[in-house]
ROKEFI-313285 format. One record per atom (N, C-alpha, C): residue number from 0; z, x, y. Coordinates in pm, 1 decimal. Each point is the difference from the previous one (the first is absolute). Layout:
<atoms>
NUM;Z;X;Y
...
</atoms>
This chain:
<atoms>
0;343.0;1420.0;294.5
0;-9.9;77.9;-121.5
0;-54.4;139.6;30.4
1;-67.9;4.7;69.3
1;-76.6;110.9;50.2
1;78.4;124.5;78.0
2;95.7;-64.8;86.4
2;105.2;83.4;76.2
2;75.1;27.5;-125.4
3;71.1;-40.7;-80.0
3;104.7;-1.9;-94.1
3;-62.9;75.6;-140.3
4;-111.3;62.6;-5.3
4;-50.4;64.8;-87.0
4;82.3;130.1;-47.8
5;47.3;50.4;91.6
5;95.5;138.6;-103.6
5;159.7;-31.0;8.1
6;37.1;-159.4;13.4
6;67.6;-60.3;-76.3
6;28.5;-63.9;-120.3
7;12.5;53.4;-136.5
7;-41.6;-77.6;-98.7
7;84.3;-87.0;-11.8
8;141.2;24.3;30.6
8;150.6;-36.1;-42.7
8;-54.8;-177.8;63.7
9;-53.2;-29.2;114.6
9;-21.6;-62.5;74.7
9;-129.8;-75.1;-48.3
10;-82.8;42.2;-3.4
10;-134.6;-82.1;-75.5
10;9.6;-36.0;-86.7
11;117.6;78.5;-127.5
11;57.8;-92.0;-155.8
11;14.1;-89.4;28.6
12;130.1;26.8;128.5
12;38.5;-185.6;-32.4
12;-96.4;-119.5;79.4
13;-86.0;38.0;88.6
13;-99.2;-87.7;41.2
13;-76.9;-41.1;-135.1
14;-73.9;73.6;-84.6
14;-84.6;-22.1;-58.3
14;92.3;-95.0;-142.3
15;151.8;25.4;-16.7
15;34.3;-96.9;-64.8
15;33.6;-112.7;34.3
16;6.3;-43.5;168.2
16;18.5;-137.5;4.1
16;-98.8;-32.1;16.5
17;-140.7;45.4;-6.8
17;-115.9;-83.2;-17.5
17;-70.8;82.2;-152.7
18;64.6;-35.9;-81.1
18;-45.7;18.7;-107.7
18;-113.7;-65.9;-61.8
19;64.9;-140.7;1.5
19;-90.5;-96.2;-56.6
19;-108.6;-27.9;84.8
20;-22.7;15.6;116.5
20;-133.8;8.0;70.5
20;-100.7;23.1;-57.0
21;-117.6;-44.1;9.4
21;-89.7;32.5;-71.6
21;-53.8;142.2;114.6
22;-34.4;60.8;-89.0
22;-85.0;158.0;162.5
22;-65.1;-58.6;27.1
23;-111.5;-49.3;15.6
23;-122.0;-49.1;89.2
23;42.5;-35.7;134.2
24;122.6;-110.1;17.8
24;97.2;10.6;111.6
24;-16.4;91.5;111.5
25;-44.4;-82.4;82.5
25;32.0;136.1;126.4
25;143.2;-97.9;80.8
26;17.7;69.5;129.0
26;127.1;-60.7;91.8
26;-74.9;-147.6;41.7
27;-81.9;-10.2;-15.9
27;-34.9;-137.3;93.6
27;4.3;-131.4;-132.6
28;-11.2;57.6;-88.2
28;-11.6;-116.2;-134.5
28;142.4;-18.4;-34.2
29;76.5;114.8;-48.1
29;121.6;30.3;5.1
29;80.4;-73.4;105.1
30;3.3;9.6;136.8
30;52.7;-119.1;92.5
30;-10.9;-120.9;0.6
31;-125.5;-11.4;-76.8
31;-60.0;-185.0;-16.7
31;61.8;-67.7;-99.2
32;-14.0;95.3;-46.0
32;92.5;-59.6;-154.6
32;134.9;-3.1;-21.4
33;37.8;65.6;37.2
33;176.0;21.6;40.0
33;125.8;-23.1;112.9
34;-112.9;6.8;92.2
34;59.1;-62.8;134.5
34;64.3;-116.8;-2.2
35;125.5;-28.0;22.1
35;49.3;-137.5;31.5
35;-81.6;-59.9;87.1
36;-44.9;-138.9;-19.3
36;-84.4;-73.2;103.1
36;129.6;-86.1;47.8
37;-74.6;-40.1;135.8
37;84.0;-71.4;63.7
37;-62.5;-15.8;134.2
38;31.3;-130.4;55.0
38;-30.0;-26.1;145.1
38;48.8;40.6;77.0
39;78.7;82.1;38.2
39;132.8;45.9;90.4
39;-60.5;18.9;162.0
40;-141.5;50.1;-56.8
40;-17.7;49.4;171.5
40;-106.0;-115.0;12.0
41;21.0;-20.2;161.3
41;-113.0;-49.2;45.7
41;-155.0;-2.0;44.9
42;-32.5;150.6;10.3
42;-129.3;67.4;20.3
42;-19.0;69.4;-99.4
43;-47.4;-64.1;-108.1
43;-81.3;62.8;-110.2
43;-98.1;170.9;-5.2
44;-34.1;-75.8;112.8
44;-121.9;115.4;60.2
44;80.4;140.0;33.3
45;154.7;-1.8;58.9
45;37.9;82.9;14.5
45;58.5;114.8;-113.8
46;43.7;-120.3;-71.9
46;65.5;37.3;-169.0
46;-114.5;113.0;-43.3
47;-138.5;-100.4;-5.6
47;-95.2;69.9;-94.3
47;-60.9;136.1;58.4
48;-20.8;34.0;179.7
48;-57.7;106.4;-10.4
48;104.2;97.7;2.6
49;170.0;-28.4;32.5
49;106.3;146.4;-0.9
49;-51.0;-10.8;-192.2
50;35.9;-90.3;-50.9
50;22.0;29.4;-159.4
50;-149.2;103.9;-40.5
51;-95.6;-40.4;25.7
51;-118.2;101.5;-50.7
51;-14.5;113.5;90.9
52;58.5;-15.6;174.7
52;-3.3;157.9;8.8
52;108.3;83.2;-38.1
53;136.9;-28.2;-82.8
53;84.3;21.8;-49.8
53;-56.7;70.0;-158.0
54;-76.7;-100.3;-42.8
54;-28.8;46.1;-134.5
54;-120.0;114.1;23.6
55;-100.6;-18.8;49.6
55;-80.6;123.4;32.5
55;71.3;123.6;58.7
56;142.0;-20.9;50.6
56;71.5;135.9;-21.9
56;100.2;42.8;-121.2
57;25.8;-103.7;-71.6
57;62.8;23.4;-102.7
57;-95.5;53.1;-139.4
58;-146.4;-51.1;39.2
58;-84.1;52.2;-142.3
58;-71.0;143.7;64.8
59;102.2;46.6;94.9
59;-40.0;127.3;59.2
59;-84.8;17.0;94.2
60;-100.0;-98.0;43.4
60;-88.0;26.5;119.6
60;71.3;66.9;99.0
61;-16.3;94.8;61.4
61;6.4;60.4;133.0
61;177.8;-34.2;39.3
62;107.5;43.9;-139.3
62;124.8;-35.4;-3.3
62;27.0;44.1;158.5
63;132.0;-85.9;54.4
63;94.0;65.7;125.0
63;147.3;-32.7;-55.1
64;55.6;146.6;-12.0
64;141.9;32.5;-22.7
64;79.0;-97.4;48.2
65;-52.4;-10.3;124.9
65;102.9;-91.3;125.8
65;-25.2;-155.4;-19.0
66;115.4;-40.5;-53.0
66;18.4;-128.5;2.1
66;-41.1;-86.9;107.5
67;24.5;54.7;133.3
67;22.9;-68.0;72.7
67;-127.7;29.1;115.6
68;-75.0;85.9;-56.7
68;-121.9;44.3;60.1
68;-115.3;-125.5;-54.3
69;-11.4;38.9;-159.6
69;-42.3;-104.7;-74.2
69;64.8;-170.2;4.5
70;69.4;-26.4;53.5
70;42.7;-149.9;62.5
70;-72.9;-24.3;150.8
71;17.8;88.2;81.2
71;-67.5;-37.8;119.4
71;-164.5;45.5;-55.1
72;-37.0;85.3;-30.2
72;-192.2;-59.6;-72.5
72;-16.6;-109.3;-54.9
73;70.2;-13.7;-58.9
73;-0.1;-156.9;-119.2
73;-31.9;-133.9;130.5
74;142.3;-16.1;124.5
74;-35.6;-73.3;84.4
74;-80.4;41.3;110.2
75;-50.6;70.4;26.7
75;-161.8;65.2;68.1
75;-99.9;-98.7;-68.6
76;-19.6;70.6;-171.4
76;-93.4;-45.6;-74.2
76;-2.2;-176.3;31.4
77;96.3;-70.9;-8.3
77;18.0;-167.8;2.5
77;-11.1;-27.7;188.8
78;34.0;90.3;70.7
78;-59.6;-73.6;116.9
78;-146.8;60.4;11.7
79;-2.9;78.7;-51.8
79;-194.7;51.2;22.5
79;-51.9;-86.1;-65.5
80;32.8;-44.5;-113.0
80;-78.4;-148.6;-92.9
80;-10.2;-89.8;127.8
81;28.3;-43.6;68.2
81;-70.4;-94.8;92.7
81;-37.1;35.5;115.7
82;-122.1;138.1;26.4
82;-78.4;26.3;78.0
82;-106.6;45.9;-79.5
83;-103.3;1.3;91.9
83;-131.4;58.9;-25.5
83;12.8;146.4;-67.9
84;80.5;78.7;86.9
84;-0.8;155.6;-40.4
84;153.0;14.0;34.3
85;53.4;145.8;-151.8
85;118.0;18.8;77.2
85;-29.7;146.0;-27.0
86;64.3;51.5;108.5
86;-27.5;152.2;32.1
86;122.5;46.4;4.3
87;-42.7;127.8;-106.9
87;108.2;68.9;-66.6
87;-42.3;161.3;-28.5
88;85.2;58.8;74.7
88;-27.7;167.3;-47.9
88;105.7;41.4;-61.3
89;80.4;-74.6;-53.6
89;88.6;26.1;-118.6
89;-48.6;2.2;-153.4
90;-60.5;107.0;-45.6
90;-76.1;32.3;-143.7
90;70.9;-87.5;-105.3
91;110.6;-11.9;-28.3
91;24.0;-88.7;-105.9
91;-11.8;-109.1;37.5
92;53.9;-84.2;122.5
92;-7.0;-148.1;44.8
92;-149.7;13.9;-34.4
93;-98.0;33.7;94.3
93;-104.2;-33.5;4.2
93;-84.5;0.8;-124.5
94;43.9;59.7;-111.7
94;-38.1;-0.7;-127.8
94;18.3;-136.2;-90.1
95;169.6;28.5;36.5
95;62.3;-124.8;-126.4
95;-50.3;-168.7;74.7
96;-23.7;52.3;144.4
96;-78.3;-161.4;73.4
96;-103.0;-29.2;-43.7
97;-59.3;65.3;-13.8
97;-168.3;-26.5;-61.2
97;-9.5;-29.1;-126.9
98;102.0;73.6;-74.9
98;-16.5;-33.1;-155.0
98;87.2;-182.3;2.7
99;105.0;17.2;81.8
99;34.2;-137.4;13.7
99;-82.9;-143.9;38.4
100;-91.3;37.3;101.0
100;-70.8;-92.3;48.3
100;-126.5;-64.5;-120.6
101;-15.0;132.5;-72.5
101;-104.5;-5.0;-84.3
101;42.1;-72.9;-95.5
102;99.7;31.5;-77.5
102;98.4;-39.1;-96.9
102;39.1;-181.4;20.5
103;9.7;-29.0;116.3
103;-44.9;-145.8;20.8
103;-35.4;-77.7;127.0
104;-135.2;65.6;-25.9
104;-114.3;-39.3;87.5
104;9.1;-23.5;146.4
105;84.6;70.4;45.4
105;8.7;-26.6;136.5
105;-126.2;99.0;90.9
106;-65.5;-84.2;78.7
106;-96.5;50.1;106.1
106;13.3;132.1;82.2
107;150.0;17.5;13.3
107;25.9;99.8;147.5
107;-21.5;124.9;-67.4
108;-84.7;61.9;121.9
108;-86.5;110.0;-24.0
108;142.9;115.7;21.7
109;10.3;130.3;-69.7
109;122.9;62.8;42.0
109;-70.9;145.1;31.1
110;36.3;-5.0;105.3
110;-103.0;197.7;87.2
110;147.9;11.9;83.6
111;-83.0;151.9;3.9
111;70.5;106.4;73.9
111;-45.7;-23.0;151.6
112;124.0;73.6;80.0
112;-47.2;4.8;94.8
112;-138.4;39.4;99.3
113;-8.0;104.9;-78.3
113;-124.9;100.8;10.7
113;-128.5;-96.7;4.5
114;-8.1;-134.4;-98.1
114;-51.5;-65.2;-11.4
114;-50.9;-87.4;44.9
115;77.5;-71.9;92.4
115;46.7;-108.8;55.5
115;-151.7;-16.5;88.6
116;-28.3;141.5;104.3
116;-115.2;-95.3;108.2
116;-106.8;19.2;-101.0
117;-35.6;67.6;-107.4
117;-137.3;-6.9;-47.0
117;-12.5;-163.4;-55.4
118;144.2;-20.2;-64.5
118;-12.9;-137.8;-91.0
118;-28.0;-117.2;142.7
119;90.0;0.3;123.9
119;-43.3;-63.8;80.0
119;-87.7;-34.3;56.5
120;-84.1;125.5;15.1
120;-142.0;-62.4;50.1
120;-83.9;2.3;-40.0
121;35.2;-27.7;-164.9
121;-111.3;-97.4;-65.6
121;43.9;-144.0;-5.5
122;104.8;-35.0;32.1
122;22.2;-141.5;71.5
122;-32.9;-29.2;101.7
</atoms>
């Protein structure tokens, strides 16, 4: 919505197929509620962190134009979910990871490179 702002022609018709939405709605309630459910995939875990670092770029966090930039962060973000730390000097990954991890509760700490030996040797 945010990119598409001095589109109106374009935000009309968004804002009329979610008419009946109630506003309070953000993208993550909006997906819950509307999303076809289904078992289809087998790693849940994978579904859920592309889908919320997907949506933390769709409710505008730290947007990337590039489709395909934002697909390989998304699977960064899901193999960094199962380490201690994932290290990232990519400003939006390393943003939308943290808000992801936070968003559901995952442990892995997300730093910059720059970071890396101070955080280490306090381990």
């Amino acid at each position: 919505m945010t990119r598409l702002k001095n589109n109106q022609f374009v935000l009309k018709q968004i804002k009329q197929n979610f008419k009946d939405l109630p506003k309070h709605l953000d993208i993550f309630e909006i997906a819950d509620r509307y999303v076809p459910k289904n078992d289809a995939l087998k790693n849940s875990a994978y579904s859920k962190i592309l889908d919320t670092f997907y949506k933390f770029d769709l409710k505008g966090y730290k947007t990337d134009g590039n489709f395909n930039n934002m697909f390989d962060d998304s699977l960064h973000t899901f193999y960094g979910a199962h380490c201690d730390f994932f290290v990232t000097n990519d400003e939006r990954c390393n943003y939308k990871a943290k808000k992801t991890f936070e968003r559901l509760g995952i442990a892995t700490r997300v730093i910059k490179s720059s970071e890396y030996k101070e955080v280490i040797n306090c381990f």
